[in-house]
C-alpha positions in Angstrom: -17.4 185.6 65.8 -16.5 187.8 68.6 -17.1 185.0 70.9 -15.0 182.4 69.3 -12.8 184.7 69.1 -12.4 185.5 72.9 -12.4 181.2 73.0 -9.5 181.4 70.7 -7.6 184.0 72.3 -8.0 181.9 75.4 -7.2 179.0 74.4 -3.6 180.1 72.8 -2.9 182.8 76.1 -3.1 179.0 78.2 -1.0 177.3 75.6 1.7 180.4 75.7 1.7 180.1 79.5 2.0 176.6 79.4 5.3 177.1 76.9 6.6 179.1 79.2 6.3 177.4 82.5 8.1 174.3 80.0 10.3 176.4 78.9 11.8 177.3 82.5 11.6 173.8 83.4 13.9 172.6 80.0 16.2 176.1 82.0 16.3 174.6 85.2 17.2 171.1 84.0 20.0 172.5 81.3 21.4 174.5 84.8 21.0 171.7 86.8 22.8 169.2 84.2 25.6 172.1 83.6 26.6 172.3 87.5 27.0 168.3 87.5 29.4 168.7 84.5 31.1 171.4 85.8 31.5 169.4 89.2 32.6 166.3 87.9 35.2 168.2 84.8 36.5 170.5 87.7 38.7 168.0 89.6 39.6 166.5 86.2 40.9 169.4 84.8 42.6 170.1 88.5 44.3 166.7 87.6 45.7 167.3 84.5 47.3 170.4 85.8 48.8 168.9 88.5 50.4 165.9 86.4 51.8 168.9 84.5 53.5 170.2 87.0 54.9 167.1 88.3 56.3 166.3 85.0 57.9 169.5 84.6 59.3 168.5 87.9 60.5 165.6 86.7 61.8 167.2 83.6 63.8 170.2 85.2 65.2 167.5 88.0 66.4 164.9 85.2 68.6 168.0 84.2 69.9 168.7 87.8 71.3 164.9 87.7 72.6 165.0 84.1 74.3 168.1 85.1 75.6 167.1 88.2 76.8 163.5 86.5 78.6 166.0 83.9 80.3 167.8 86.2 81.3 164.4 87.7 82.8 163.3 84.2 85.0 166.5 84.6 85.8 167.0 88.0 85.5 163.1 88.6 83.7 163.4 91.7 80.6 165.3 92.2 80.6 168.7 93.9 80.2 169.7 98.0 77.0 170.3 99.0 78.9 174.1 99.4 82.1 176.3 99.1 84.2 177.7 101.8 86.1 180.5 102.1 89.4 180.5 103.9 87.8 180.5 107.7 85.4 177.5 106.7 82.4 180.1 106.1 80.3 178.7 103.6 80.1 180.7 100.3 78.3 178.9 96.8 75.7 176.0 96.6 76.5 173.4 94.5 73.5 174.7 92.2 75.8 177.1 91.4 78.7 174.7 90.8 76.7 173.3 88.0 75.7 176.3 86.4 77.6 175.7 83.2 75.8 172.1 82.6 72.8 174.1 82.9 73.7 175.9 80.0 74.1 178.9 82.0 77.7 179.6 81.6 77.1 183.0 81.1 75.2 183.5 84.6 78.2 181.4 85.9 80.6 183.8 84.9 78.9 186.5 86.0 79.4 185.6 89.8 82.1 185.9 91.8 83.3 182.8 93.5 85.1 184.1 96.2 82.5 186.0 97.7 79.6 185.0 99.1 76.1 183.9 97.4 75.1 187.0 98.5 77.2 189.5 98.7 76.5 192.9 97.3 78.8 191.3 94.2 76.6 188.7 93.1 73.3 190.7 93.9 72.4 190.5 89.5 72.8 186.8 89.7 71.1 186.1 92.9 67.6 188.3 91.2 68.3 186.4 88.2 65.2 183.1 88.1 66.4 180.6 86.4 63.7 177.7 85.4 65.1 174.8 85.9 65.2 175.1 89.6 61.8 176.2 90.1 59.0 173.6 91.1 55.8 175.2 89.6 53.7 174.0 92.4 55.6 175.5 95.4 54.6 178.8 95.7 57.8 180.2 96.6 59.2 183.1 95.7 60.9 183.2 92.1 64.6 182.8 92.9 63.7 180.4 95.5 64.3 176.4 94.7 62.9 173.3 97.2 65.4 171.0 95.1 68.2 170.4 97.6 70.4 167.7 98.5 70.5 165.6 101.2 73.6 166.5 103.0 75.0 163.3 105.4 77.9 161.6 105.8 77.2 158.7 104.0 75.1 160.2 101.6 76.7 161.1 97.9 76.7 165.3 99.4 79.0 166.5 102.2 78.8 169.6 103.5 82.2 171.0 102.0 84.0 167.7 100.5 83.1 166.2 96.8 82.3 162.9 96.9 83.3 160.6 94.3 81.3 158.5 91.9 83.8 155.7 92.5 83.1 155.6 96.5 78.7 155.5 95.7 79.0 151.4 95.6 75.5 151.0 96.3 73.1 150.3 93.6 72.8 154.0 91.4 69.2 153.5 90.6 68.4 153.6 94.2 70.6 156.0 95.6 69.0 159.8 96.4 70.3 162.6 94.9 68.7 165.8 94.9 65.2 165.4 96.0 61.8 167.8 96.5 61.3 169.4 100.5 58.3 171.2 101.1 58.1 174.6 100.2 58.5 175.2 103.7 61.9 174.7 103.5 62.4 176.2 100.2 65.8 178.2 99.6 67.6 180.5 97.5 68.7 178.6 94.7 72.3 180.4 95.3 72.4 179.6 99.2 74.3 177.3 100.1 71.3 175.6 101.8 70.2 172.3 101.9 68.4 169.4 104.0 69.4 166.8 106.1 68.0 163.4 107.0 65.6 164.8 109.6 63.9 167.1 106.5 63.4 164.1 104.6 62.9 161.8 107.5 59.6 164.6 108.7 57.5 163.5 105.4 54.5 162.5 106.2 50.8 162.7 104.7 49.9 165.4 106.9 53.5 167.9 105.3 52.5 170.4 102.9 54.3 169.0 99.9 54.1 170.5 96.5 52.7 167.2 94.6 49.8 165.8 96.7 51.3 162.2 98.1 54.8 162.8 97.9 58.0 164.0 96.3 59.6 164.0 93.5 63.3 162.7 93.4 66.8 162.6 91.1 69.2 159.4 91.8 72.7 159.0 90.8 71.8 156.9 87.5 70.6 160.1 86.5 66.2 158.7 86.7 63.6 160.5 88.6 61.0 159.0 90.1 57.9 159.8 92.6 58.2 158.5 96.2 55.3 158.6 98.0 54.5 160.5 101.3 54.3 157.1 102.9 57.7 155.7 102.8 59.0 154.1 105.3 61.8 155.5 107.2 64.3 152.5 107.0 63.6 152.9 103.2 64.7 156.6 103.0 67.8 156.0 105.2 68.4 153.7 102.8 68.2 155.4 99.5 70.2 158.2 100.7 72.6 155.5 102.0 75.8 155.2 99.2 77.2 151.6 101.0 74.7 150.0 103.2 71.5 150.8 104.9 71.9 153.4 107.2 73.5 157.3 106.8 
């Protein structure tokens, strides 16, 4: 008996050994499959997160252009791109201007107009971070914005003169404005900051935009829409154009 025994004893020490090398093998394969998922859900997931974040882009700029058109229906013309006191120095953004179509009458209230953006006066207001003007894939610091205006003279935003809806006789759907910059060029949402056609003009693939391919954009009609990295510049001059082709 002893003998079989010892044969027995064998025999089920080789098959444990055997179970165990298999079972490391099933490990190795389980790892191995694991990493591929994890490689190929990764830039997925990356995706999705991203198409978030251009449509809350597209969401908070869809209420920059209904604002703006509201203040248009009051003021019947849509603000300057800024302010000025007395001496011609600038003094409030025209993200300010619309403050109260924002539903932020209350912040509007709080600031005093003639003063400047930031002046010890409107220090509260200038910390305050407001939402709507923040892009969440920029990076920039809170009470920073990249959604500016295109300031030109043809273009629906002039440095200190409103321009009236009446005098944008080009087609509404394809006329700029407020658009994305890269965060390079991000500003304090109160400063009466914006971009000109060289900014816009400088997109290329190789800018650091927020959205991978492009920017984001707000037209007169009151739509948003992506425009690629690739644009041509004719094209741009053109949509920031209010009666012809060129600014």
């Amino acid at each position: 008996m002893s003998g079989d025994l010892a044969i027995q004893c064998s025999l089920e020490g080789g098959a444990l050994r055997r179970r165990q090398a298999f079972t490391l093998v099933e490990l190795l394969v389980v790892i191995g499959i694991i990493a591929v998922l994890i490689a190929l859900l990764l830039p997925a997931k990356r995706g999705a997160r991203e198409a978030a974040r251009r449509s809350q882009c597209t969401n908070n700029l869809n209420q920059i252009a209904v604002a703006l058109l509201n203040y248009a229906d009051v003021y019947h013309a849509l603000p300057p791109a800024y302010t000025v006191d007395a001496d011609g120095k600038p003094l409030h953004s025209w993200r300010t201007l619309i403050l109260p179509y924002l539903e932020q009458k209350s912040l509007y209230d709080k600031i005093d107009l003639s003063k400047a953006w930031d002046d010890p006066a409107n220090v509260e207001a200038l910390k305050t971070v407001l939402p709507v003007y923040r892009c969440p894939s920029a990076g920039c610091p809170e009470n920073h914005t990249i959604y500016v205006a295109i300031v030109a003279p043809n273009g629906c935003f002039r440095s200190a003169e409103p321009r009236r809806l009446s005098e944008i006789t080009d087609d509404h759907a394809k006329t700029l404005l407020v658009i994305e910059v890269d965060p390079e060029h991000a500003v304090p949402w109160m400063a009466p900051t914006d971009a000109d056609m060289d900014v816009l003009l400088g997109f290329n693939r190789e800018t650091t935009l927020a959205h991978p391919g492009g920017f984001t954009a707000a037209f007169v009609d009151g739509s948003v829409s992506f425009l690629s990295a690739d644009l041509p510049a004719d094209k741009r001059r053109a949509l920031v154009s209010i009666a012809g082709d060129h600014d």
